[in-house]
C-alpha positions as CSV (number, residue, x, y, z in Angstrom):
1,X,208.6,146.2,177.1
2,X,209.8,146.4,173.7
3,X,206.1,146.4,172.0
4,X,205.2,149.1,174.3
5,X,208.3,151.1,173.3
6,X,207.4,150.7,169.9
7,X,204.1,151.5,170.6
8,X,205.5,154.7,172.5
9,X,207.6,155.8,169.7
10,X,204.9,155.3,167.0
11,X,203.0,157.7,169.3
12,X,205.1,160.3,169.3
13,X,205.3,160.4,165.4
14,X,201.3,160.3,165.5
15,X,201.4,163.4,168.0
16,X,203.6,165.4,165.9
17,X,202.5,164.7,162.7
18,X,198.8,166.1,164.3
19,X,200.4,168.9,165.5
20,X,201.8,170.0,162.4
21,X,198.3,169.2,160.5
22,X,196.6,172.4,162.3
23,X,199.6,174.5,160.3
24,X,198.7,173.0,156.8
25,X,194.6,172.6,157.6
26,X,194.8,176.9,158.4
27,X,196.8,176.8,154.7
28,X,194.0,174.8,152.7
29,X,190.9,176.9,154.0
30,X,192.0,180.3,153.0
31,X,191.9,178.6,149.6
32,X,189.2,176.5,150.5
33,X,185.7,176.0,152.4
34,X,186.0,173.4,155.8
35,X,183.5,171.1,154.0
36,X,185.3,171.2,150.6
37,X,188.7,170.6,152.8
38,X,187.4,167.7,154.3
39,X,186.0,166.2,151.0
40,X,189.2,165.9,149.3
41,X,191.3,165.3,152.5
42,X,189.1,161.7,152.6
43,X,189.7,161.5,148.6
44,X,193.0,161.4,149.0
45,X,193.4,159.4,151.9
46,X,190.8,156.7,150.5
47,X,192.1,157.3,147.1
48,X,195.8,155.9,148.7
49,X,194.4,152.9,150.8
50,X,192.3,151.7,148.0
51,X,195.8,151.6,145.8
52,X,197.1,149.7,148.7
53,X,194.6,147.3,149.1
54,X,194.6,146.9,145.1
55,X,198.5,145.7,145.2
56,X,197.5,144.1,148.2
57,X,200.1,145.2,150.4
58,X,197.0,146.1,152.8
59,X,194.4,143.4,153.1
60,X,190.7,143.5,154.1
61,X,187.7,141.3,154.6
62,X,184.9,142.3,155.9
63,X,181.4,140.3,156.9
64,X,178.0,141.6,157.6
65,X,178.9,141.4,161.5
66,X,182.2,143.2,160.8
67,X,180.5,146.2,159.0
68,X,177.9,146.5,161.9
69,X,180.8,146.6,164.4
70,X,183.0,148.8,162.4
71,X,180.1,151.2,161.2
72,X,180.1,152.9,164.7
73,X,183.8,153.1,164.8
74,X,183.6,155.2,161.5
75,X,180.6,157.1,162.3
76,X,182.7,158.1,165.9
77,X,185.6,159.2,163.6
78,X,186.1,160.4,161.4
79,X,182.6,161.5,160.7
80,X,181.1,162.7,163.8
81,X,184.5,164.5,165.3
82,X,185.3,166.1,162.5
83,X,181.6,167.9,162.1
84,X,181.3,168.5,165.5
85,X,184.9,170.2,165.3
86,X,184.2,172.2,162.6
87,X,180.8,173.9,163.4
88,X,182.5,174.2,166.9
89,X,185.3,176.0,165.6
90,X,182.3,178.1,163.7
91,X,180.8,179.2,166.9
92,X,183.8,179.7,169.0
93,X,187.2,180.9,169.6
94,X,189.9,179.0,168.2
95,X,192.0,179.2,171.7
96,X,188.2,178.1,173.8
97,X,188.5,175.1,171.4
98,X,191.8,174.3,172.6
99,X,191.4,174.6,175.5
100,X,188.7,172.3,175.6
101,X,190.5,169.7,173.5
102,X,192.8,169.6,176.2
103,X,190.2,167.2,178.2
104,X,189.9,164.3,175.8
105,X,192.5,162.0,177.7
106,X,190.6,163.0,181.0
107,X,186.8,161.9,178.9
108,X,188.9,158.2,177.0
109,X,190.1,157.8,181.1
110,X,186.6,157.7,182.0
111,X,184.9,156.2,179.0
112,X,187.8,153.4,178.5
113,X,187.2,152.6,182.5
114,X,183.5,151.6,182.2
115,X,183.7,150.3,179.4
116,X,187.1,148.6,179.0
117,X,187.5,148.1,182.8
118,X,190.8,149.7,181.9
119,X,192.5,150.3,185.4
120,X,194.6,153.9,185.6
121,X,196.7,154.3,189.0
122,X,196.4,157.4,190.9
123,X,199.8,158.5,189.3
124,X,198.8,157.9,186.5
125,X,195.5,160.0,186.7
126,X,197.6,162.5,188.1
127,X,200.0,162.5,184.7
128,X,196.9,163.2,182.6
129,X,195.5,165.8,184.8
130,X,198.9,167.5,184.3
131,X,199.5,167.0,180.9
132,X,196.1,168.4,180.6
133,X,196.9,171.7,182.5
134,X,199.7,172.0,181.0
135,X,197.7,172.9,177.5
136,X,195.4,174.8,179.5
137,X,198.1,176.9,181.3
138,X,199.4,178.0,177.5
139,X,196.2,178.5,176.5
140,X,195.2,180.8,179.3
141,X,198.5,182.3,179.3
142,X,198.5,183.7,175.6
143,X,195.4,185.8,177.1
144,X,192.3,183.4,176.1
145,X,189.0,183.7,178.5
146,X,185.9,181.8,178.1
147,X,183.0,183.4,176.8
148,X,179.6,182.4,177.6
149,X,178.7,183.8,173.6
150,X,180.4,181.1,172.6
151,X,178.3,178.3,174.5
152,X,176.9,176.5,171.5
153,X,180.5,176.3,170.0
154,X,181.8,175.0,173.2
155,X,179.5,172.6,173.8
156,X,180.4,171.6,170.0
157,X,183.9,171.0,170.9
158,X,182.9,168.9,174.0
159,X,181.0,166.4,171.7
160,X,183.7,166.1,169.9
161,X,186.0,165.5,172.6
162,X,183.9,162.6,173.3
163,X,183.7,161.7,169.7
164,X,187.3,161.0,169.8
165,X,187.5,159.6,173.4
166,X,184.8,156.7,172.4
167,X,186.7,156.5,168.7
168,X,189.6,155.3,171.1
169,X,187.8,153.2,173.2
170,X,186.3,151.3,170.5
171,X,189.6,150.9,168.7
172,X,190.8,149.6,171.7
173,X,188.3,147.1,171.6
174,X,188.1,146.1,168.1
175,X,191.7,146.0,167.6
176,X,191.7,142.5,168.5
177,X,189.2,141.3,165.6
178,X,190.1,143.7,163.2
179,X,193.6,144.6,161.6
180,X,194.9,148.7,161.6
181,X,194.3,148.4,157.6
182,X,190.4,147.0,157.8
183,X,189.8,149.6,160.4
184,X,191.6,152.1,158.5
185,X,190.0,151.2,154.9
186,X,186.4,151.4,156.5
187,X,187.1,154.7,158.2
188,X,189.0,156.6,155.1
189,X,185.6,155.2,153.0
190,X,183.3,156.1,155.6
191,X,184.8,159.7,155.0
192,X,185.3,159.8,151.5
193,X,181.8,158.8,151.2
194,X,179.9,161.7,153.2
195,X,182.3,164.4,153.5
196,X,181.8,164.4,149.4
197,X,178.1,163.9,149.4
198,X,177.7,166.6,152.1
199,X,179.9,169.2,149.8
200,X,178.2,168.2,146.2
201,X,174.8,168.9,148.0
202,X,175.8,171.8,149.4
203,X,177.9,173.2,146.8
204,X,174.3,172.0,143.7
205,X,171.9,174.0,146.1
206,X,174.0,176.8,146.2
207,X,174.6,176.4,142.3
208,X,178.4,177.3,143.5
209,X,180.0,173.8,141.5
210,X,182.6,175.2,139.9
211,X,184.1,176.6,143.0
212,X,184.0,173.0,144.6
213,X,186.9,172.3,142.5
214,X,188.8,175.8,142.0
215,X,191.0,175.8,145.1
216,X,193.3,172.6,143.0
217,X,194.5,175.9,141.2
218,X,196.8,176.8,144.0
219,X,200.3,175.0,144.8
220,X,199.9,175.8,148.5
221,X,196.4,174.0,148.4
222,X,197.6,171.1,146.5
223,X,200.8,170.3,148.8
224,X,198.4,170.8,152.0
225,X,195.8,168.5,151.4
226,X,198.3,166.0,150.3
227,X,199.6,166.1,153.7
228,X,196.1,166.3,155.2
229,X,195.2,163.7,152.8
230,X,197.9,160.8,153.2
231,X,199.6,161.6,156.5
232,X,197.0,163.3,158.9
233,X,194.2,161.5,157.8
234,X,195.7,158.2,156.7
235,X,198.7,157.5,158.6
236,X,197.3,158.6,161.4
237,X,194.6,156.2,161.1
238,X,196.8,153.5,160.6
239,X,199.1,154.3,163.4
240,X,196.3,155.1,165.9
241,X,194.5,151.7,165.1
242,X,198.5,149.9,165.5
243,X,199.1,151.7,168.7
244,X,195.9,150.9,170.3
245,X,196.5,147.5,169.9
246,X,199.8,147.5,172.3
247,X,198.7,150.3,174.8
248,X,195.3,151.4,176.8
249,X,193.8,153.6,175.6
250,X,194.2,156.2,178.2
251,X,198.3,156.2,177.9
252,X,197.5,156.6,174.0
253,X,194.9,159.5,174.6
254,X,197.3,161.5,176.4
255,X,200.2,161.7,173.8
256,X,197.6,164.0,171.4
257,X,198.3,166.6,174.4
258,X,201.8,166.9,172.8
259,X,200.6,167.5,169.6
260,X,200.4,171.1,171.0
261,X,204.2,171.4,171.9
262,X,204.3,170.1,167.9
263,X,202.2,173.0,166.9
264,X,204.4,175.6,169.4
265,X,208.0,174.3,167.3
266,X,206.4,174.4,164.1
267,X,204.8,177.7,164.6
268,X,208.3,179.0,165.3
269,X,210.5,177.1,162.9
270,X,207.9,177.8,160.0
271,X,205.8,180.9,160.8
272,X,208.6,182.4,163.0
273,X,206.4,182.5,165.8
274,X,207.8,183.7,169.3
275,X,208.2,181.5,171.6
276,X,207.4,182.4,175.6
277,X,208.2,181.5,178.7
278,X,204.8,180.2,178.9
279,X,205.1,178.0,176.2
280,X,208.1,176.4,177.4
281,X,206.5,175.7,181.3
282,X,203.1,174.2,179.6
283,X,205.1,172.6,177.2
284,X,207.5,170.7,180.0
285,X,204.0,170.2,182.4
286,X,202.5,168.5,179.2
287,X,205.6,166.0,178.2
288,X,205.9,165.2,182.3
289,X,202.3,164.1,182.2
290,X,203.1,162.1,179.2
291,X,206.2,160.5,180.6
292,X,204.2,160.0,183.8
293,X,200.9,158.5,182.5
294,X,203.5,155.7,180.4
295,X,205.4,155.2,183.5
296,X,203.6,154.6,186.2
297,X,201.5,152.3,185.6
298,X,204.1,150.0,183.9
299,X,205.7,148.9,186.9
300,X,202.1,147.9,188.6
301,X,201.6,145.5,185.6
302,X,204.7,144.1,186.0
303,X,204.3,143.8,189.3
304,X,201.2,141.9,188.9
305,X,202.4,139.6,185.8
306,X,205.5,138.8,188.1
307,X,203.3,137.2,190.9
308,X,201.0,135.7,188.1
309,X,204.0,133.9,186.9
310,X,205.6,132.8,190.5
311,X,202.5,131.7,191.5
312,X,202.3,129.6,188.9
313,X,205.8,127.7,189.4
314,X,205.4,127.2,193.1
315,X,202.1,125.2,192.1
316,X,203.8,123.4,189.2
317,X,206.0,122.7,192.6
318,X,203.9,121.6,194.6
């Protein structure tokens, strides 16, 4: 029970530190371009591990069979949900993506149970579909509709959705081969690697290079991609790949849900954003489903690990 505490705690600090990155990612592209964002954001987060690994307070090894398992993992996330969230947040609304993002624990559920044979109660199932509405219900309460114009960014957002539901998944899965640092090093290089090569290319075919590096001119550029950088990229990472190692991946899944209470506070303790009535029923529907997706199924497995273990004294008995 104390692991999973831990676990829980760790979390929370993940959820919130998510929630405040949409603040600080809105901050470095109106200096910046998404691409060129996400090519320094992986600079500095690979820039950080590969200091860490140097002084060796993080180590890594690494096989051919460990880059072929890992290589997925990478290509999942950061790779894959990061360009299918951008281009989707090209084609659609902002409050469409969302709500659509909302979904993810309700995709890991499914993906995690086919392929993890994770097992989620019916409370439990419950939790997430009401930690799910509850994003929805702010969503659809601060007046957003869905717009069949915005299909191809939708469907954008779905994929990467499922991007991040089989990045869990496969964490979940790897986490018992592979330490939070080797994960984390392979996916911060994995990152560094193509987010930079996609913005060179783009930025030498354009004959736009001097731009690429122009936005490091501004203070308020500089301060938010260190915190994309090291904490929303890397930390996260780390913490993702620890938590995933105590918890299923379906309890973990839903705690991103509450990166949207995160981004409610902030927006009103740092943009002096109102806060509604609306906001504060989602927000309590979302932390229920949270509490209830952690809970419930806690007492099953200790239900079940407490007949393992009598079973196995009245044998020794016998």
């Amino acid at each position: 029970m104390k692991i999973q505490s831990y676990a829980y705690i760790l979390a929370i600090v993940h959820a919130s530190i998510v929630g405040l990155s949409f603040l600080f990612t809105k901050m470095a592209i109106d200096e910046s371009t998404p691409l060129d964002t996400l090519a320094f954001r992986f600079s500095i987060s690979f820039g950080v591990i590969l200091i860490l690994v140097a002084v060796k307070m993080i180590k890594v090894s690494y096989t051919m069979e460990s880059i072929k398992k890992l290589l997925p993992l990478s290509i999942m996330f950061p790779t894959l949900f990061f360009v299918f969230q951008t281009f989707g947040l090209k084609y659609s609304q902002s409050t469409d993506a969302g709500i659509l993002s909302a979904i993810t624990p309700i995709v890991t559920v499914m993906i995690a149970g086919y392929f993890l044979k994770e097992k989620t109660s019916l409370y439990q199932k419950a939790s997430i579909v009401l930690s799910v509405v509850g994003v929805i219900f702010i969503f659809i309460m601060k007046g957003s509709t869905m717009n069949d114009s915005d299909l191809l960014g939708m469907g954008l957002i779905l994929l990467s959705c499922m991007a991040t539901a089989g990045y869990t998944t496969m964490t979940r899965f790897l986490a018992k081969d592979y330490t939070p640092g080797e994960m984390s090093f392979f996916m911060m290089g994995t990152g560094f690697i193509i987010f930079n090569l996609a913005a060179i290319i783009s930025h030498t075919i354009k004959g736009t290079m001097p731009a690429f590096f122009s936005p490091w001119s501004s203070m308020e550029f500089v301060t938010s991609i260190l915190y994309l950088g090291i904490l929303a990229s890397l930390v996260t990472s780390m913490l993702s790949n620890k938590i995933l190692s105590k918890i299923k991946a379906s309890q973990m899944s839903v705690f991103a849900n509450l990166s949207t209470v995160v981004t409610i506070g902030a927006g009103a303790l740092i943009l002096h954003e109102r806060i509604t009535i609306y906001d504060i029923i989602g927000s309590c529907l979302i932390i229920l489903g949270v509490i209830g997706t952690n809970s419930f199924g806690d007492k099953k497995e200790h239900t079940t690990k407490m007949k393992f273990l009598f079973s196995k004294k009245e044998h020794s008995v016998k």
